[in-house]
N, C-alpha and C positions, 0 to 999 in steps of 0.2 A: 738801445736797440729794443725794439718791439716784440715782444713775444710772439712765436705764431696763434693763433685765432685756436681755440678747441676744438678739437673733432664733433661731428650731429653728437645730439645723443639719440634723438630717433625717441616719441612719445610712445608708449607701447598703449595699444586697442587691445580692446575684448572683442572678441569675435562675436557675441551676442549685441554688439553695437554696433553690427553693420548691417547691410538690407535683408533683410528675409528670403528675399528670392534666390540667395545663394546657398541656403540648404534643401533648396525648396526643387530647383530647377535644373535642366540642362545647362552646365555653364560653361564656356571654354575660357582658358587663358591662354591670352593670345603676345608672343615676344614681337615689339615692334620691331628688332632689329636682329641679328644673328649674336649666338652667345661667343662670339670669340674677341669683345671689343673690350675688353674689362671688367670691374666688380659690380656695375648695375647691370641690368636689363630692364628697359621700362617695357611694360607690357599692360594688357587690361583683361575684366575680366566680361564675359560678355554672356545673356543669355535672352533668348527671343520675345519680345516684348520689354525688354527693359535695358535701361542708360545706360552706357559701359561702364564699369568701374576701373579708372587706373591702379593699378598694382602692378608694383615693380619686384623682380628677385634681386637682392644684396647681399654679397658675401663681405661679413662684415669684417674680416682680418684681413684685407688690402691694406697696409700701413708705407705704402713707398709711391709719391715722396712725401705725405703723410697721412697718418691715419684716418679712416673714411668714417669712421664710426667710434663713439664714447669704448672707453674699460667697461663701463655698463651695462651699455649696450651688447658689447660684444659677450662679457661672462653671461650676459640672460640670454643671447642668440644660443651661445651652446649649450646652457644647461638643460632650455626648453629640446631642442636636437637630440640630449644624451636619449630625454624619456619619449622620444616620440614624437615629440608636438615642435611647432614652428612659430619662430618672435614676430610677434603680428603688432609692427609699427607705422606709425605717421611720419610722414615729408612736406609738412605744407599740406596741399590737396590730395597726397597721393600717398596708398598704400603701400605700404612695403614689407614683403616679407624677408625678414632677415636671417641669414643660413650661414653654419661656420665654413671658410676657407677664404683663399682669394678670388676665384674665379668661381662664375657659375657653367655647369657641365649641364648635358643633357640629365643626366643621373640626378644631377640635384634639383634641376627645376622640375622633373619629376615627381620628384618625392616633394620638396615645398609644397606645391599644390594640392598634392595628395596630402598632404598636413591639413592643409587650410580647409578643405574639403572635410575631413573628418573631426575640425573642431569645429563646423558650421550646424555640424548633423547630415552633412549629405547625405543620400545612398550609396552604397558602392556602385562604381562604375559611371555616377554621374557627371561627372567632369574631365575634361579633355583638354590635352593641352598643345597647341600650335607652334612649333617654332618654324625659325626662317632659317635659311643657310645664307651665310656672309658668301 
């Protein structure tokens, strides 16, 4: 019998290695889809004059029926969380901010963003963020 495949582990980014226009700018993050479908939400980020950037929110303790995300992963989503700040990882092409629980809430894609926003250097009040109703 074949073992199941491991969980992502999810490459963690520095936020100083992503575009500049995102501490710089108006940006919105925008959810493609309503948060009641699961542990992702792909969304992007967007600001006028410049490419969207995909980023998705991932709560990364959904483990049923298997884990979505590395032990790794998940112990650095939370610890970065305890002190404030947000697991700012890669998927392929696409950003991910990784946040502790199983599902993503309004409350949480909130505050994500608002993370991400304050390890870029935004201003306060710069960034906005868009959800959809399912």
């Amino acid at each position: 019998m074949t073992p199941p495949p491991a969980p992502p582990s999810y490459d963690e980014s520095d936020p100083f290695d992503l575009p500049d226009w995102l501490g710089e700018c108006e940006v919105t993050w925008e959810a493609e889809r309503g948060l009641t479908r699961g542990h992702r939400v792909a969304g992007v980020l967007m600001a006028s004059g410049h490419d969207a950037l995909a980023c998705d929110l991932l709560a990364v303790d959904d483990a049923y029926p298997e884990p979505i995300a590395s032990d790794t992963a998940r112990v650095r989503a939370h610890q970065l969380w305890q002190h404030g700040e947000v697991l700012l990882a890669t998927d392929g092409d696409r950003m991910v901010l990784a946040v502790p629980g199983s599902r993503i809430d309004t409350e949480t894609a909130l505050e994500a963003v608002g993370r991400l926003a304050r390890a870029v250097g935004a201003r306060p009040g710069s960034y906005a963020v868009r959800l959809r109703v399912d």
